[in-house]
C-alpha positions as CSV (number, residue, x, y, z in Angstrom):
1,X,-127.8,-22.3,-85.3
2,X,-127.4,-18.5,-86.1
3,X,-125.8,-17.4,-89.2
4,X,-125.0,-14.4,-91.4
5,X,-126.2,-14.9,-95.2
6,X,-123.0,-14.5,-98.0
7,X,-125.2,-16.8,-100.2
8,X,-127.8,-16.2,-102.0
9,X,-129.4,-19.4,-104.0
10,X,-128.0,-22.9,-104.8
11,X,-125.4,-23.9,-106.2
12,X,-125.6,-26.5,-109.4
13,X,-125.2,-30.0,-109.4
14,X,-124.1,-31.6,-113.2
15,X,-124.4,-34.7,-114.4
16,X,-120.8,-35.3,-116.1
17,X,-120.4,-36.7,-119.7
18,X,-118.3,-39.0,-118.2
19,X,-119.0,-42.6,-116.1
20,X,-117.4,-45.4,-114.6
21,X,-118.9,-48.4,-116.0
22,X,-122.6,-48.0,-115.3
23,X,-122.0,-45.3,-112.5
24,X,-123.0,-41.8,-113.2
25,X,-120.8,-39.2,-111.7
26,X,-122.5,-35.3,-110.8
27,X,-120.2,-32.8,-109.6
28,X,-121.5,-30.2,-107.1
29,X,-120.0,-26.5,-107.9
30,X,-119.6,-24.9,-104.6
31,X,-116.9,-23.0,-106.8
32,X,-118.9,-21.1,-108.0
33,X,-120.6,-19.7,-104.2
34,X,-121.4,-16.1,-104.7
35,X,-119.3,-14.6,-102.3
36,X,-115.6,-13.4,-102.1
37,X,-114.9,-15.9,-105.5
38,X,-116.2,-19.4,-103.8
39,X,-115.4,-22.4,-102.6
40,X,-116.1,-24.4,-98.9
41,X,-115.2,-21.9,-96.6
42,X,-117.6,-19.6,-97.6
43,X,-120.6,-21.8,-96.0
44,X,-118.3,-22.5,-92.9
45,X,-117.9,-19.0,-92.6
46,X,-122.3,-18.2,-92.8
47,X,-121.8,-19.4,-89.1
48,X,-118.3,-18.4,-88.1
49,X,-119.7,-14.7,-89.0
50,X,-122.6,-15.1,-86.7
51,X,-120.1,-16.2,-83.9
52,X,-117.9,-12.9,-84.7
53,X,-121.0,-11.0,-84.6
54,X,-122.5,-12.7,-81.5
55,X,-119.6,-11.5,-79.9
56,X,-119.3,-8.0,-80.9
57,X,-115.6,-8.7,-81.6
58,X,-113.6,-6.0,-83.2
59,X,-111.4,-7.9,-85.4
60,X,-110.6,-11.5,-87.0
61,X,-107.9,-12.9,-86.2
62,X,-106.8,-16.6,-88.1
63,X,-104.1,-18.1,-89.8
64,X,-103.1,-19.9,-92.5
65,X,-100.4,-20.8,-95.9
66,X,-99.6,-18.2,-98.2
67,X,-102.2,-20.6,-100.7
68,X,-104.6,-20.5,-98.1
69,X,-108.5,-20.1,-100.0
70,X,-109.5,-19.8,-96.2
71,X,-107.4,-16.7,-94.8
72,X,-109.3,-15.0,-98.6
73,X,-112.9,-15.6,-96.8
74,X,-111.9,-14.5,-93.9
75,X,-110.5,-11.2,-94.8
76,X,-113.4,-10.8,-97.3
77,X,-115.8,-11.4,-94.2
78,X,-114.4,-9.4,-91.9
79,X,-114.9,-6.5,-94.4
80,X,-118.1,-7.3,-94.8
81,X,-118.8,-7.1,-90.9
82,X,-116.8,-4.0,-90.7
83,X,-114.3,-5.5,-88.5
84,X,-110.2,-5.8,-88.9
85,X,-108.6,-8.5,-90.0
86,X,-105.2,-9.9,-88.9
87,X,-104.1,-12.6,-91.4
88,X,-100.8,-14.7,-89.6
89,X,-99.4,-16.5,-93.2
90,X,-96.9,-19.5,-92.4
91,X,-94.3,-19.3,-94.8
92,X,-91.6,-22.3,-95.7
93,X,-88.9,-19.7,-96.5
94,X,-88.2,-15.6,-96.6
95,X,-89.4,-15.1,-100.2
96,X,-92.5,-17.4,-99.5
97,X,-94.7,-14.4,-100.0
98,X,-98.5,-14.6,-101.3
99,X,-98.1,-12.8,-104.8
100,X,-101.5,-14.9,-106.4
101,X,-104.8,-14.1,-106.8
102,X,-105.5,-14.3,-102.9
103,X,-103.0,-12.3,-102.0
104,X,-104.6,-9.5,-104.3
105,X,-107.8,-9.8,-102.9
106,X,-106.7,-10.2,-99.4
107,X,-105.1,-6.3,-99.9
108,X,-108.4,-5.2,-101.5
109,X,-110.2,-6.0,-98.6
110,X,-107.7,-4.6,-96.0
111,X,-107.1,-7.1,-93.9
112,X,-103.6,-6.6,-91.8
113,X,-100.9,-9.9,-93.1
114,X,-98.3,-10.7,-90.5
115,X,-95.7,-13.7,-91.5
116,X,-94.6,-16.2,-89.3
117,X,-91.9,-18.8,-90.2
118,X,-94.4,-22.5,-90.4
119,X,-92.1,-24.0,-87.7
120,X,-92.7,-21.6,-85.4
121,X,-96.5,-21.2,-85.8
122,X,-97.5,-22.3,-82.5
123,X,-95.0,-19.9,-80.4
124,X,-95.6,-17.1,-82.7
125,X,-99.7,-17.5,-82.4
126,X,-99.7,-18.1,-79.0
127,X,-97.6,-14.9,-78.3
128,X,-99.9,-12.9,-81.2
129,X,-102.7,-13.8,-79.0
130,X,-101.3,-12.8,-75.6
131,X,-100.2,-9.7,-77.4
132,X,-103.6,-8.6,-78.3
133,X,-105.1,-10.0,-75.4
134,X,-103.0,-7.4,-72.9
135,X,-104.0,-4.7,-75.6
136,X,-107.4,-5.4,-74.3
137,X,-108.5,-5.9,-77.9
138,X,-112.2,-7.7,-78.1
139,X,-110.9,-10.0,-81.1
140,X,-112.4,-13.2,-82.5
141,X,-110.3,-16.2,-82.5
142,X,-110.9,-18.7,-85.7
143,X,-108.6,-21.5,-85.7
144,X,-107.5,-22.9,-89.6
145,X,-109.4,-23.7,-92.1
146,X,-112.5,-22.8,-90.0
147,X,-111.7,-25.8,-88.1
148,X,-114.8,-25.5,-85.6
149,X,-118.0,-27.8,-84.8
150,X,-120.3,-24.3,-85.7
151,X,-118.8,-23.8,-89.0
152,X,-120.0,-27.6,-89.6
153,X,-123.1,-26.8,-89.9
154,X,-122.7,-25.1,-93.0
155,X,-122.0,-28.2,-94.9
156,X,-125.1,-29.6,-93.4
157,X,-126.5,-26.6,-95.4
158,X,-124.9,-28.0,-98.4
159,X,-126.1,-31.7,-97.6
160,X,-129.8,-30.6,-97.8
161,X,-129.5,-28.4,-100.7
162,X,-128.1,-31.5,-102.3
163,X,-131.4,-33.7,-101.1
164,X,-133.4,-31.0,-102.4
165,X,-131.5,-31.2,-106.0
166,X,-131.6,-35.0,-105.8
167,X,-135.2,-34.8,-105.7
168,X,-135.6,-32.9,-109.1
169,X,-133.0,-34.6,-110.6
170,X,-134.7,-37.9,-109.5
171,X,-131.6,-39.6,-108.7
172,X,-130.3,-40.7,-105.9
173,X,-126.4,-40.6,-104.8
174,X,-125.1,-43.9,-103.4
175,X,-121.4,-41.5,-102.3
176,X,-120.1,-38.0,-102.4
177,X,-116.2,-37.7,-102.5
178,X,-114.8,-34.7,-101.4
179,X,-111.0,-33.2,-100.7
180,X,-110.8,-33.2,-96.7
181,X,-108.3,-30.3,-94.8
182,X,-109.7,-30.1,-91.6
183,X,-112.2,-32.3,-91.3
184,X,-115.0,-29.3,-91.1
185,X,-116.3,-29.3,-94.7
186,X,-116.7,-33.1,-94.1
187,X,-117.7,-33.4,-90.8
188,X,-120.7,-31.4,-91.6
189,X,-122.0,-33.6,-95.0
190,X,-121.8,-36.3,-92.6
191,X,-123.7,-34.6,-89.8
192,X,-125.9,-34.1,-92.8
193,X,-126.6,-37.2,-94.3
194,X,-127.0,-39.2,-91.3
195,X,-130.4,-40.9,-92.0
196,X,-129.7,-41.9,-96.0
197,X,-127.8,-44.6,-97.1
198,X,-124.9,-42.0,-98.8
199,X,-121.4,-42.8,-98.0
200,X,-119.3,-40.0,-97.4
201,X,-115.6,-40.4,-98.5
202,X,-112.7,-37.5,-97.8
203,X,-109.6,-37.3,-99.7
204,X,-107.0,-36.0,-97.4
205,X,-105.2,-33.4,-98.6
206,X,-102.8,-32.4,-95.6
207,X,-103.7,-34.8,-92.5
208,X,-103.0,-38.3,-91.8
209,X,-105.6,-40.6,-92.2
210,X,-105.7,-41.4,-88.4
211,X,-106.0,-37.7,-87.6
212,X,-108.6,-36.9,-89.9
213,X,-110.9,-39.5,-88.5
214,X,-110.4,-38.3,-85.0
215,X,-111.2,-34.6,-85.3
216,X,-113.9,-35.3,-87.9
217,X,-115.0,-37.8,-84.8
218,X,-114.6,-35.1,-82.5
219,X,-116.6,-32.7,-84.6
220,X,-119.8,-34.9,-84.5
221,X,-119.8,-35.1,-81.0
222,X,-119.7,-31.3,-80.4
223,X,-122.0,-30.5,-83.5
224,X,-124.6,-32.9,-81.4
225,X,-123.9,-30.9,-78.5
226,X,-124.4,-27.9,-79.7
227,X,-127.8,-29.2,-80.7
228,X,-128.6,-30.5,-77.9
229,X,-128.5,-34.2,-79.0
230,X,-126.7,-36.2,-76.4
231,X,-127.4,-39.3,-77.6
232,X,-124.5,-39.5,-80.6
233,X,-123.7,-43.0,-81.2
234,X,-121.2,-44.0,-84.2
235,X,-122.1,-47.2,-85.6
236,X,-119.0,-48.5,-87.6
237,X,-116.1,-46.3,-89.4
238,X,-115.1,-48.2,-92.4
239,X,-111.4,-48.0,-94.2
240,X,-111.5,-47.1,-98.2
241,X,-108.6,-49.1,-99.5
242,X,-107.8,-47.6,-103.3
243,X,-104.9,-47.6,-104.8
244,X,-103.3,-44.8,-102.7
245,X,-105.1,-46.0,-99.5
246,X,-102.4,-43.4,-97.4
247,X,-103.9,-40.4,-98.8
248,X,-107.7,-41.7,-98.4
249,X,-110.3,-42.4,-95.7
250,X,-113.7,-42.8,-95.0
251,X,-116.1,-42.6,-92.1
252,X,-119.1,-44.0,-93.1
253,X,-122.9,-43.5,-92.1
254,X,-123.7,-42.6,-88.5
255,X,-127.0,-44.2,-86.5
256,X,-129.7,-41.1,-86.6
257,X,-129.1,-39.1,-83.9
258,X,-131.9,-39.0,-81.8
């Protein structure tokens, strides 16, 4: 898979002063990513910037909440490729403006913010499209979040960085938690770390349960696609039950794809 570099080294993995019982607990601090102020979209979008490239597009064009870390990286990238950027925020109300740090950024980089009332999203994207479409523009179309099987990939990135840091640490994780939006981030840790015996658990933080596990299903099967692996077989998908089992989910080890 192609893909544009916005990182340059690792980033750490620390052992907490803190455990559960006997369990140790490391946290991984893709915060601190060297590119446009971190986080998970900036791996997604190492591949999504190869796509915009591979294309030869002349502008970005995604959505997203006026809190969105994602719409950031994507006007920060598009600057980066020397590209326009047309950010469509979904606002809850008039005044629902983005006055944070994002928002400042988002400016800094000159990338083009359009509002859109959430419940009309789909009507208003749709028409955006078809808009720039009959303008003949050559734009690149990146659904939220980074929501696709490409941008995976860049979690798989993280996955093996992780085996790598598991080695000198000389420990070996029995589960990784992490918050899930999409599904992307961890579609691609499972993609990842499908011949160890690490559990992969997402904590949903705007999907139902039920949809998460079907796009992050659906995201395996094109990631094998894409490379060229047709033979994708899911061997169980296991419930987590904590506590506040509504917000929670797992989808546990997948046979090696062959």
């Amino acid at each position: 898979m192609e893909k544009i570099e916005l990182i340059h080294g690792t980033t750490g993995l620390y052992k907490l002063n803190y455990s559960i019982g006997n369990i140790n607990i490391y946290m991984k601090r893709d915060d601190l990513l060297d590119f446009a102020f971190g986080g998970n979209k900036v791996r997604l979008f190492e591949y999504i910037g190869a796509m915009v490239k591979k294309k030869n597009a002349d502008k970005i064009i995604t959505f997203g909440s006026v809190y969105s870390n994602h719409i950031r990286v994507a006007a920060a990238v598009a600057a980066k490729l020397k590209v326009k950027c047309d950010l469509i925020v979904l606002t809850t109300n008039k005044n629902n403006k983005i006055s944070n740090g994002n928002g400042k950024l988002i400016s800094y980089y000159g990338a083009n913010v359009i509002y859109c009332a959430e419940e009309n999203a789909h009507e208003f994207i749709d028409e955006y499209l078809e808009h720039e479409t009959k303008k003949q523009i050559n734009y690149f179309w990146i659904p939220g979040g980074g929501h696709m099987a490409e941008a995976g990939f860049g979690y798989v990135d993280a996955f093996n960085e992780i085996r790598e840091q598991m080695e000198k640490l000389k420990v070996t994780f029995d589960a990784i938690f992490l918050p899930t939006g999409t599904g992307a981030t961890q579609a691609g840790m499972i993609y990842g770390a499908y011949d160890t015996n690490c559990d992969i658990y997402g904590v949903t933080v705007a999907r139902t349960k039920e949809r998460c596990c079907l796009e992050i299903e659906k995201m395996l099967e094109e990631m094998s696609r894409l490379e060229n692996k047709e033979e994708y077989k899911q061997v169980e998908i296991k419930k987590f039950e904590p506590k506040y089992k509504e917000y929670t989910y797992q989808i546990v080890v997948l046979e090696k794809i062959k």
